[in-house]
N, C-alpha and C positions, 0 to 999 in steps of 0.2 A: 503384506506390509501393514503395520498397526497405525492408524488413524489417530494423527498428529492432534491433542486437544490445546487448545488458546485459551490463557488465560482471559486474555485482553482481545478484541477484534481487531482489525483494523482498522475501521471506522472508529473506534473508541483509542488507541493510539494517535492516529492525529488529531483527532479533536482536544487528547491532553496536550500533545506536541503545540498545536494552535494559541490552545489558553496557555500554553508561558510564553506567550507573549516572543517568539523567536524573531532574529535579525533575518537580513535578506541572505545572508552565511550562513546559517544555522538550516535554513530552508531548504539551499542549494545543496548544506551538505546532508537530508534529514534522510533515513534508508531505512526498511524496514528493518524490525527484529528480527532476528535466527529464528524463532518461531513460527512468526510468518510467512516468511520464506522456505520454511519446512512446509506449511500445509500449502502453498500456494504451488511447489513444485509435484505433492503428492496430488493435490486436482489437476495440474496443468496432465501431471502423468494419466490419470483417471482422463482426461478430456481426448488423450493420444489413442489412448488405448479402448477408447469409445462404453467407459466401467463407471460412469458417473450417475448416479443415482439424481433424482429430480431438485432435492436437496439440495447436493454437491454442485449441479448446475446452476442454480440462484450463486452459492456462495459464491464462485468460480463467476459469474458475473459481476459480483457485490465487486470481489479483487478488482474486479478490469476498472469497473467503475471509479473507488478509489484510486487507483493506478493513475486514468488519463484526470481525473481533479488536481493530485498533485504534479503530474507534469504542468498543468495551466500554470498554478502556484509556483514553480521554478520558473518559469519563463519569465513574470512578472517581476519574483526575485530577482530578475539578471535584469530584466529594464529598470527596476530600482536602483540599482547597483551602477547601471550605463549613468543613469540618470546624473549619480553624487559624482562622475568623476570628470 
């Protein structure tokens, strides 16, 4: 299988996502690109199949990292949102 390239990281995606400035809606609903989601399923695959090079392991962390950031970021979203109604 050929090794999916990113234009954009994911850290460098939400941090654009961040700077426009997004509603507590926009947050709830913000998902990664098809990209992303392309290489995050060819590491998780590499992670199964125990083929992850030392490399692949950081990024494959970097993911999770990002990952449980923006779960925080929706939770808060949804208390903001508790908050107006």
């Amino acid at each position: 299988m050929a090794t999916p390239v990113l234009e954009k990281s994911p850290t460098d995606e939400v941090m654009d996502f961040l700077l426009s400035a997004p509603t507590p809606e926009q947050i709830l609903a913000l998902r990664p690109s098809a990209a992303v989601q392309e290489r995050l399923r060819y590491l998780l695959d590499g992670n199964r199949n125990a083929t992850l090079n030392d490399a692949e392991r950081a990024e494959l962390d970097m993911y999770l990292q990002v990952e449980h950031f923006i779960r925080r970021l929706k939770v808060r979203a949804q208390e903001k949102l508790a908050e107006n109604e």
